[in-house]
C-alpha positions in Angstrom: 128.5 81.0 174.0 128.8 79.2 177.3 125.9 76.5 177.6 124.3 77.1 180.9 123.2 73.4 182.5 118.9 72.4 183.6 117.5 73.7 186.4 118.5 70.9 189.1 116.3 69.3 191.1 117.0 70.7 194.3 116.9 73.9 192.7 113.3 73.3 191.0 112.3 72.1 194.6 113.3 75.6 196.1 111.1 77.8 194.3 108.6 78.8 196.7 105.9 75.9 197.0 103.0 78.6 197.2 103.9 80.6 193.9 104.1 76.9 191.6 100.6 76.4 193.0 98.9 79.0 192.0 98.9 82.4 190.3 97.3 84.4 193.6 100.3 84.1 195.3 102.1 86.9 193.1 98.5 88.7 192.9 99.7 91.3 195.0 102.5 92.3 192.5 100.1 93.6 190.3 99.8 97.1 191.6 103.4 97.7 191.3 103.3 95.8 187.8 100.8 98.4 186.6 102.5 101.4 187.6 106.5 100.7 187.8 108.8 103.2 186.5 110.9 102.5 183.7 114.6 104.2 184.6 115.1 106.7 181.4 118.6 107.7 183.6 119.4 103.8 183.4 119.5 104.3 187.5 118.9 101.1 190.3 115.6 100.6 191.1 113.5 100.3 193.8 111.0 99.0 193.0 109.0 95.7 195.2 110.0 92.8 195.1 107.9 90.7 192.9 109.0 87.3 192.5 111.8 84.5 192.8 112.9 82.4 190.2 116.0 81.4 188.3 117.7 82.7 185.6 120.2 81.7 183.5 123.5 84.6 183.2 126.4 84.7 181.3 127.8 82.2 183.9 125.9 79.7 182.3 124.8 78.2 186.1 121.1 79.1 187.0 121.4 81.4 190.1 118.8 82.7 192.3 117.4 86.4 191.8 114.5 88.7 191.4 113.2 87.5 188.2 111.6 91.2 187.1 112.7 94.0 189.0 111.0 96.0 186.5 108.8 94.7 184.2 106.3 97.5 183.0 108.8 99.4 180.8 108.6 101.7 177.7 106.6 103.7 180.5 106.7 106.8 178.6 104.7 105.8 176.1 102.7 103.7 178.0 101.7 105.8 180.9 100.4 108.7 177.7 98.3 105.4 176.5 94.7 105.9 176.9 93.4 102.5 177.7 90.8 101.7 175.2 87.9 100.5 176.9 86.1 96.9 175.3 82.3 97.6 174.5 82.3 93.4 175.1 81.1 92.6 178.9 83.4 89.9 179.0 86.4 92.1 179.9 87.1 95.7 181.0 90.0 97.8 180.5 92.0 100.0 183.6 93.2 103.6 183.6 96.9 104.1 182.7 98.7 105.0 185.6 99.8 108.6 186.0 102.8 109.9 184.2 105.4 110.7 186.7 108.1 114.0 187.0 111.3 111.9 185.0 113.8 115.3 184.7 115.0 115.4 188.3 116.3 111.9 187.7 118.7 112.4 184.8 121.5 115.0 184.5 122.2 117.6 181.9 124.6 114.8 179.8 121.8 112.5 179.4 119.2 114.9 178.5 121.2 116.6 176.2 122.2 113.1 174.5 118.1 112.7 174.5 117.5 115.7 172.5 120.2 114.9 169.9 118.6 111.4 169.1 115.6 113.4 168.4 117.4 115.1 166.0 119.4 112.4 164.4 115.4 111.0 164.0 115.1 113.1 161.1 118.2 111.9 159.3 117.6 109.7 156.5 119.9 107.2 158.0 118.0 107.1 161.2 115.2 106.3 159.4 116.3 103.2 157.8 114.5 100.0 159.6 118.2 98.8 160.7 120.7 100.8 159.8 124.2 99.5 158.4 127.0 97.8 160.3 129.3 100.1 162.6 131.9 98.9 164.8 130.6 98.5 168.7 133.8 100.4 170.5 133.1 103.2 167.8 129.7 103.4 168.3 130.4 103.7 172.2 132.7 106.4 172.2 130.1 108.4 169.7 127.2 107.9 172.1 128.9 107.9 175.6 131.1 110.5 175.2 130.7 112.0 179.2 132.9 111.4 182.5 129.1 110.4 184.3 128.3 107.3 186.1 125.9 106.3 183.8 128.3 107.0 180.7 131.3 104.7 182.3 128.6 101.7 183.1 127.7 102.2 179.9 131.4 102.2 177.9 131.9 98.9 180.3 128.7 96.7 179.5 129.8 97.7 175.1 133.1 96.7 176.2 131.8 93.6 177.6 129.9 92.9 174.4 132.6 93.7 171.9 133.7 90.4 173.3 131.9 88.3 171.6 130.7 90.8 168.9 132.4 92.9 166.6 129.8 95.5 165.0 126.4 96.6 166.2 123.3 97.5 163.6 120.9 100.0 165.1 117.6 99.7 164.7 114.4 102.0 164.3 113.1 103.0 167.2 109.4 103.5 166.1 107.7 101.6 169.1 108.5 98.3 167.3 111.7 97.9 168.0 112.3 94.9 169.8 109.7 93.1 167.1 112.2 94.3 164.9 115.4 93.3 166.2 114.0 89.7 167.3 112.7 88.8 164.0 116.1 90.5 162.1 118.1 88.2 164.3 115.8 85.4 164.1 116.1 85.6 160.0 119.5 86.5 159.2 120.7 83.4 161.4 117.9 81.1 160.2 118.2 77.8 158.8 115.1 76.3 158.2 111.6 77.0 158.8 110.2 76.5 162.3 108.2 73.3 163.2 104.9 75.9 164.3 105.2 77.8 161.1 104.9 74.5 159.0 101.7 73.5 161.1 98.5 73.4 158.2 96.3 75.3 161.5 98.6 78.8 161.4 96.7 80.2 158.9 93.5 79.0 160.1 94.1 80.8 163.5 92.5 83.8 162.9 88.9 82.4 162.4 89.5 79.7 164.8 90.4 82.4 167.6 87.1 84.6 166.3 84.9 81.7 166.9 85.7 80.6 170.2 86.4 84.8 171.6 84.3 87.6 170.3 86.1 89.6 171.7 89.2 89.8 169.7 86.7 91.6 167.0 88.3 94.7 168.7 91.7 93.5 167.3 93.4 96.4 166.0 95.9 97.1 163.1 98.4 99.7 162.4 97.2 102.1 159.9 93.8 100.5 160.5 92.6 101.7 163.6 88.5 101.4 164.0 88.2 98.2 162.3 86.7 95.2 163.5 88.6 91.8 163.7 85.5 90.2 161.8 86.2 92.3 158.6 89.9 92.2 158.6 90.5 88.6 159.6 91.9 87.6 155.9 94.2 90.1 156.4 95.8 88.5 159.4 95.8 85.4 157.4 97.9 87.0 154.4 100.4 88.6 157.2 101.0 84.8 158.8 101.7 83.8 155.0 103.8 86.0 154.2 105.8 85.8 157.4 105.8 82.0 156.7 106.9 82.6 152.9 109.3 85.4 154.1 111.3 83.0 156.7 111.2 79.6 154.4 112.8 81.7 151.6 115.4 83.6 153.4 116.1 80.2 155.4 116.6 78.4 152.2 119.6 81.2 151.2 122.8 79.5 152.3 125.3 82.1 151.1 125.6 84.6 154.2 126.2 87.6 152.3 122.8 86.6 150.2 120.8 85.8 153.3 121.9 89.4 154.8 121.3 91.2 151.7 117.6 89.1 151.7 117.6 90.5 155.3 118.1 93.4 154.5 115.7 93.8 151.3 112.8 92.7 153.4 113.6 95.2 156.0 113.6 98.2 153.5 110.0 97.1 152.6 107.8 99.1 155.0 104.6 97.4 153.6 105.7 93.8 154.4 108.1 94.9 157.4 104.8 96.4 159.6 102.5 93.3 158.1 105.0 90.7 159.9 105.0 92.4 163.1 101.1 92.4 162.7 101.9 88.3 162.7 103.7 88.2 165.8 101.5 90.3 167.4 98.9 87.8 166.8 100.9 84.6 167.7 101.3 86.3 171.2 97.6 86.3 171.8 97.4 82.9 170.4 100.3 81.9 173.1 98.8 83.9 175.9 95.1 83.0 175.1 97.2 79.3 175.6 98.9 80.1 178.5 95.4 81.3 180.6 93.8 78.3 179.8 96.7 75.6 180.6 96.7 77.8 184.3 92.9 77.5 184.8 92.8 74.1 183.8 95.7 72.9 186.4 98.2 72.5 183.7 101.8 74.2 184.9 102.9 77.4 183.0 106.0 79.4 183.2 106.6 82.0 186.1 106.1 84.9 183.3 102.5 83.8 182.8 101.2 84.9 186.2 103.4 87.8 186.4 101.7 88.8 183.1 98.3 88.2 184.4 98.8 89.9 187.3 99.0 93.4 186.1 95.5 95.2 187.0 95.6 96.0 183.0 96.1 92.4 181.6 94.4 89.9 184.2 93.0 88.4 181.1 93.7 87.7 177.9 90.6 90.0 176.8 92.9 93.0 178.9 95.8 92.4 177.2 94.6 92.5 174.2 92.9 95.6 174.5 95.4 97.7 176.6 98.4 96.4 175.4 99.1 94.5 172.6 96.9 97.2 170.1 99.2 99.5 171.1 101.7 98.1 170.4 103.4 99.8 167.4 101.1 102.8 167.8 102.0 104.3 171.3 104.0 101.7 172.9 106.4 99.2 172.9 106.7 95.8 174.2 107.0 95.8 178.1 109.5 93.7 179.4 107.4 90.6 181.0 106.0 90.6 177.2 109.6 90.1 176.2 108.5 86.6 177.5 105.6 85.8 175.6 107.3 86.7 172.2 110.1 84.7 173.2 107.5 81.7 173.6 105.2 83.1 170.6 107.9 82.2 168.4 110.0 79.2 170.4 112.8 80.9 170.5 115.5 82.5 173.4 116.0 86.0 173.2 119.0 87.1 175.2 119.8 90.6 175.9 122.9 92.4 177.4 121.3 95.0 179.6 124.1 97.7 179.3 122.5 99.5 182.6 122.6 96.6 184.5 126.7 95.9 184.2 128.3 94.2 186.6 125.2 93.0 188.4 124.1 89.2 187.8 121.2 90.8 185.1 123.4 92.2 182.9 123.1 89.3 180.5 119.2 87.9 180.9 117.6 85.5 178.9 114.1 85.5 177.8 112.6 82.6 178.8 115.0 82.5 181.7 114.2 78.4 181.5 114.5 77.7 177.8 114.2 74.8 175.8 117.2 72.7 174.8 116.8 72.6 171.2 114.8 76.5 170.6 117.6 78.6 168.5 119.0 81.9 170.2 119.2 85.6 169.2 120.7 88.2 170.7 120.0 91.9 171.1 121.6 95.1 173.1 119.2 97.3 175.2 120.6 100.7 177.3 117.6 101.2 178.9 115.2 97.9 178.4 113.1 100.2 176.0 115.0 100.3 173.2 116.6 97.6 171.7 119.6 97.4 168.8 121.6 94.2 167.3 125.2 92.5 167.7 126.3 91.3 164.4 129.4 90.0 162.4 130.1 87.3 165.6 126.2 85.9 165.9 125.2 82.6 164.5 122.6 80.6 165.8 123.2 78.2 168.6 121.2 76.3 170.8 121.2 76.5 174.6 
């Protein structure tokens, strides 16, 4: 992988003066934050223009774009979310958006390709958390089989890919996907166990969170909806455990074709699979909870941090909570400015090739788009920026 250089001075200097200062100044992208349409026909969009920053591409040189064109995505589920609405004072939830008319956008290929994945749902290979190996190029040619725009971009962008991978693993798309594909990535490829997940205060969060916020008692777990944070708080203890446990094991395996077949075991476990994405759900409170505070305190945050507080349904950790992150895994997915705070949640870079956006300057984007020098790098395929599947057989953990 090319190693893209820092962020220059000069560079750092021409980010608008107004938007380092303070978080108001990208206030006004929250409307269109709430209520942007994610493309299900993988067409431009035209959406406003929300903010300026840079981000690293595939050129490895930091260039000057719109940082989020669209941010709010997995909007189908999301826009059938009803908000849940906080019976604490100390935050209040917004209305979802209405859904919008999607069909006139997307020609007969694409909607026939839709109803056939809803068959294939039903398969028991489908069904498997990621399913086994299969060559990229041969994938393609199953799923893009049409003479549309959208099905040439899309044969280009896998060609692109099959570059630098060889075989693509899908994974189940169940509202958890890009937990999933991040945290098989992160484990297959893993070496040793993170510095945070070594820290004696991890599994200590959960109580320390409670005390300071009552209102995460309205935290909410899958299979477990109703329950109060006060009465299930052990719980999220056990599930930071065992995700610590789970990643020192699997990093101490240093046969590759045991640590995939460790991979793979602990992905076949539907008990222990949906109680570490439980974990990282939690982290990324812990991390935005982090981020709010640094910003009202004067302390500098990332770009991603405002834009996430500027939605009218997250200007506070308390919102987010509440309308997003429990439902997560029940009816929707992560959104793509949340892509961020996993990406930070766990110190790692996520980088994506966005298959829709080929031959554009965001076709390879990398979450955070100003990473750390020494935080390891996994890499994931999206169509659409709603579902997400994996490169294999080429991947191995770098550092940027």
């Amino acid at each position: 992988m090319t190693e893209p250089t820092g962020l220059s001075a000069a560079a750092e200097q021409s980010v608008p003066t107004q938007l380092m200062k303070h978080k108001k100044e990208v206030g006004v992208a929250s409307e269109e934050l709430g209520s942007a349409n994610a493309a299900t026909d993988q067409k431009e969009q035209t959406t406003s223009e929300i903010s300026k920053d840079y981000v690293y591409r595939s050129s490895g040189r930091p260039e000057k774009t719109e940082i989020i064109k669209s941010l709010v995505t997995d909007q189908d589920e999301a826009r059938n979310c009803e908000l849940y609405l906080p019976a604490s004072s100390h935050c209040s939830a917004v209305e979802s958006p209405e859904e919008s008319e999607e069909d006139m956008y997307r020609d007969a290929e694409e909607i026939e390709r839709e109803k056939i994945l809803l068959r294939e749902a039903n398969s028991s290979e489908y069904k498997l958390s990621v399913s086994p190996e299969m060559d990229i190029m041969e994938y393609c040619r199953k799923e893009w089989r049409g003479n549309t725009p959208v099905a040439k971009r899309m044969r280009k962008g896998y060609e692109a890919v099959a570059q630098k991978f060889a075989s693509i693993r899908r994974i189940r798309g169940d509202n958890y996907c890009a937990f999933r594909a991040t945290l098989f990535q992160a484990l297959s490829q893993a070496t040793q166990l993170p510095g945070w997940l070594q820290s004696e205060d991890l599994t200590m969060l959960p109580e320390n969170l409670l005390n300071k916020y009552d209102w995460i008692k309205q935290w909410q777990l899958k299979q477990k909806l109703g329950k109060k944070m006060g009465e299930i708080s052990d719980e999220i203890k056990e599930y930071l455990i065992l995700l610590r446990k789970k990643w020192r094991n699997i990093s101490e395996i240093k046969d590759p074709i045991e640590k995939q077949e460790a991979c793979d075991k602990l992905f076949k476990n539907e008990e222990e699979e949906y109680s570490l994405y439980e974990a990282l759900k939690f982290l990324m409170l812990n991390t935005a909870i982090e981020l709010y505070n640094d910003d009202k305190n004067g302390r500098r945050v990332p770009v991603f941090s405002w834009l996430l507080f500027a939605r009218d349904t997250s200007s506070n950790p308390c919102q987010l909570m509440h309308n997003h992150l429990n439902h997560i895994g029940h009816t929707g997915g992560l959104e793509q400015v949340e892509m961020f705070l996993l990406a930070y949640a766990l110190q790692y870079t996520i980088q994506v090739y966005r298959l829709y956006k080929y031959s554009t300057d965001e076709f390879i984007t990398l979450y955070p788009n100003d990473p750390e020098e020494d935080w390891p790098v996994v890499t994931l395929i999206t169509e659409d920026d709603r579902h997400y599947n994996i490169p294999v057989r080429m991947c191995q953990e770098t550092m940027l």
